[in-house]
N, C-alpha and C positions, 0 to 999 in steps of 0.2 A: 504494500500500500504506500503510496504518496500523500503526502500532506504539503501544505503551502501556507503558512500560518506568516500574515501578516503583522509583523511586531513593530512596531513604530514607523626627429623622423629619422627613421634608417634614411629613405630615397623620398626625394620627392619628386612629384607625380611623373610617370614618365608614359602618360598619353597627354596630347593636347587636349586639356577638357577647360583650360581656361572661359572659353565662350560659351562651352557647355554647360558651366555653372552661370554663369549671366543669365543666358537662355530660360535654364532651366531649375529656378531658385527653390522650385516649391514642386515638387513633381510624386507620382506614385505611380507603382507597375505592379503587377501582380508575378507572386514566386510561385514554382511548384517546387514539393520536397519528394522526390523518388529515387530509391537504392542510394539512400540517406549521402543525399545531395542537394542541397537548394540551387535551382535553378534559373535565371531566366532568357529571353529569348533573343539573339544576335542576330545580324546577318550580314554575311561576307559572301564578295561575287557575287549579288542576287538571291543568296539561298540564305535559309532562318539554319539557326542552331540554339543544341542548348548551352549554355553557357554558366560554369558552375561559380558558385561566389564564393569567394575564400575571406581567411584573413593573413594570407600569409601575407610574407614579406617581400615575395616575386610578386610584381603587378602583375604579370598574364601570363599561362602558359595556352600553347599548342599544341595538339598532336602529331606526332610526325605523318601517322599518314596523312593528317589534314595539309600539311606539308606540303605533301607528294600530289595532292589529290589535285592543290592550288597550283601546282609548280612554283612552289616559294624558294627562294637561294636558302640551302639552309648554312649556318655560320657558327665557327667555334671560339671559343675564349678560353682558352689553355689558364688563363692566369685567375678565373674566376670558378668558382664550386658551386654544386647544386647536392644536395642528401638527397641519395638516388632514394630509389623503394625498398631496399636493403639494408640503409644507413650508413652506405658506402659514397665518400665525397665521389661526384662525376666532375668532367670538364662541361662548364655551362655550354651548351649548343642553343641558337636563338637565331631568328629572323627580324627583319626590322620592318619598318614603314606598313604596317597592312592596316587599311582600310576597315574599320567595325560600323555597323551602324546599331545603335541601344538607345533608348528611350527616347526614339522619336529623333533622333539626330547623326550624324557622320562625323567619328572619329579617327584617326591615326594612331595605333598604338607602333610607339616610335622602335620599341624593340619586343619581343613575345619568346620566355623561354620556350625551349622543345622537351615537353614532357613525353614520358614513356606510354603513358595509359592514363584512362580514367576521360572524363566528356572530351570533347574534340577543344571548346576553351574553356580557358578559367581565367577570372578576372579577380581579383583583391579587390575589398571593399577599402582597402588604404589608397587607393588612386581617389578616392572621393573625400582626401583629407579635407578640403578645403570646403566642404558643407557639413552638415549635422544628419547623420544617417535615422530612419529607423527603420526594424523589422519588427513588424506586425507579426509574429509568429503563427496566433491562433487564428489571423485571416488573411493568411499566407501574401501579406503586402506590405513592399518597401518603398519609403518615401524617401526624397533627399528635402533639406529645406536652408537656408541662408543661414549664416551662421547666427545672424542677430534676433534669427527670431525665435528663439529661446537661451537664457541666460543659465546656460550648462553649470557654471561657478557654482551659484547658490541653488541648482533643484540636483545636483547630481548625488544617488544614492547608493553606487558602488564605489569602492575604491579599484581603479586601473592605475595600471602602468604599461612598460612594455619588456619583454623578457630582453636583458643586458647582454647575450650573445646573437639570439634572431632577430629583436628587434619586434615580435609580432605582438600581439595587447594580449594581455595577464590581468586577469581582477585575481582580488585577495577573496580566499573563504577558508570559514572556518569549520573544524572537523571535532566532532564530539566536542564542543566549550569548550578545549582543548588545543589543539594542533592548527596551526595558521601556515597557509600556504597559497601558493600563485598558481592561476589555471589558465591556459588558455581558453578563449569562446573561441566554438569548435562546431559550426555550421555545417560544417560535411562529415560532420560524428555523429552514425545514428544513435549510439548509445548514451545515457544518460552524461556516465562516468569513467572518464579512461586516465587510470595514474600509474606513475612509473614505479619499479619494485623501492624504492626509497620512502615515498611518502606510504606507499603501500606498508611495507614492515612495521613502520610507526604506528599505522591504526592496528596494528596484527590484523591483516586481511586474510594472510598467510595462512592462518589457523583455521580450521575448516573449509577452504576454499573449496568450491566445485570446479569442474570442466568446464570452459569455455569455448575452447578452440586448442588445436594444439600446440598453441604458441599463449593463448590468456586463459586466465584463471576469473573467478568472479565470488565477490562475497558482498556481502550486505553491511552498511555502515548503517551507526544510528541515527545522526542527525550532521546535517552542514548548515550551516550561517553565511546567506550569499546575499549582502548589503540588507536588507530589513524582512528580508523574507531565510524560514526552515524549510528546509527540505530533509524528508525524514523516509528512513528506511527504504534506501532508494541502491539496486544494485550497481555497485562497482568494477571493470575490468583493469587488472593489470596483468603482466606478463609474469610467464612462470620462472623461478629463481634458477638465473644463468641465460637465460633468451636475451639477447641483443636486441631490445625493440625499439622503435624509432619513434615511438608515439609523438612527441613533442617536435621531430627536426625532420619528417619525411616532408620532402617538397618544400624547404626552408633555404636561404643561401646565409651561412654567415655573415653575421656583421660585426663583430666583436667576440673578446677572448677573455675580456676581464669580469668575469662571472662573480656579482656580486650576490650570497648566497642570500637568499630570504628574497631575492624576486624572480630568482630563474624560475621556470615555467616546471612545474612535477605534475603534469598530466593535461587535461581537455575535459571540457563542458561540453557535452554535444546535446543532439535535438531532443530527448527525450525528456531534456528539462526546458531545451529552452522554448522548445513547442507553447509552454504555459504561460511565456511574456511577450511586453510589447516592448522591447530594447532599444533606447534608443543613446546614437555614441558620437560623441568627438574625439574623431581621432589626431587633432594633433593638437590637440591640447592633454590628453590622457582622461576624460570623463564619461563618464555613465550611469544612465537612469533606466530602471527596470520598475515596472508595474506587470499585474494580472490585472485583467479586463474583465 
């Protein structure tokens, strides 16, 4: 059972959306969420895709076949890393200049990593630093709005930051009244809960765990504290002790080495919680405000 009890830059933007945000100060589209993915709908050369939203810290990836499909130059950067699917650094491979059209307008995304798998794009919702995001979770809709028209400073009810080595946004939550740590939000995580074996050992998750997969395990915590709302009894995944899992850094490029311990990121918030709010973020300022509707 779930409970929800109410108690009281790495980079900057590297698509031209400058005019985009002019244009489009106050806007809303509709997301779908399937094989725990939020999506919405792009179009390149004439044709619609779906296009997944992340938070990482790569503004866009592509597929290679999509690649191949466009006849795009595709292009390497020996000096730069990408956390393959394995957790193995790769040589970034990327295309430049392609043509997107999304919410009602035509953009250039100036460069687009080549990912391996998973939708044909994926766009960061950190290229939209420069507006006030929200997702409407429970009615599956994202607005952008100016930044002036809501004063984030004084209504924001979570504490964010951004993880010291990706760079990607971390809020703080808290574990059994107890244990304080960084999560990323984690839109293309169907599961509620996914933490790495560190924070894991600390709640002893270890102790009775069930099967998950042959690589996670899963166990039941009692309550977390995520800005003024519980969440309670709600299953957790982490990885079985010795599995190399990339939870936090898969499809991430570093940014930094100096890992300041108490904000690095020890796991992902994904849909299963966040399905229950309406989120809404500045991300370059670090704030955030969460409500149930």
């Amino acid at each position: 059972m779930r409970r929800f009890v109410q108690t009281l830059s790495f980079f900057l933007v590297s698509f031209s959306l400058s005019s985009f945000a002019a244009a489009q100060g106050d806007s809303c589209q509709t997301f779908r969420v399937a094989n725990s993915e939020v999506t919405i709908d792009v179009v390149i050369d004439g044709e619609t895709y779906p296009a997944a939203l992340t938070m990482s810290n790569i503004p866009g990836t592509i597929t290679l076949e999509l690649v191949r499909k466009l006849g795009l130059n595709e292009q390497v950067d020996r000096r730069s890393t990408v956390i393959g699917d394995f957790g193995r650094p790769e040589a970034k491979r990327f295309i430049t200049n392609l043509d997107i059209g999304l919410f009602g307008t035509t953009t250039t995304a100036k460069q687009m990593t080549i990912a391996g798998r998973g939708q044909a794009i994926s766009l960061s919702l950190r290229l939209f630093q420069d507006l006030l995001i929200q997702m409407d979770f429970p009615n599956s809709r994202i607005c952008f709005f100016d930044r002036d028209a809501v004063n984030m400073k004084e209504v924001h009810n979570i504490e964010m930051d951004f993880d010291p080595q990706f760079g990607v946004p971390v809020v703080k939550v808290r574990f059994n009244d107890e244990i304080d740590t960084w999560l990323q939000v984690s839109p293309g995580l169907g599961a509620g809960i996914r933490l790495d074996s560190v924070i894991a050992e600390e709640l002893g998750l270890y102790e009775s765990a069930t099967s998950a997969s042959s690589l996670l395990l899963s166990n039941t915590f009692d309550l977390m504290q995520l800005g003024p709302y519980e969440v309670g009894q709600m299953s957790a995944q982490f990885p079985r002790l010795g599995v190399n899992d990339n939870i936090k850094t898969n499809s991430q490029s570093k940014v930094g080495t100096n890992i300041k311990r108490g904000k690095e990121s020890r796991g992902r918030i994904g849909l299963e919680i966040l399905k229950h709010f309406v989120v809404t973020m500045d991300m370059k300022t670090g704030r955030m405000h969460i409500y149930t509707p």
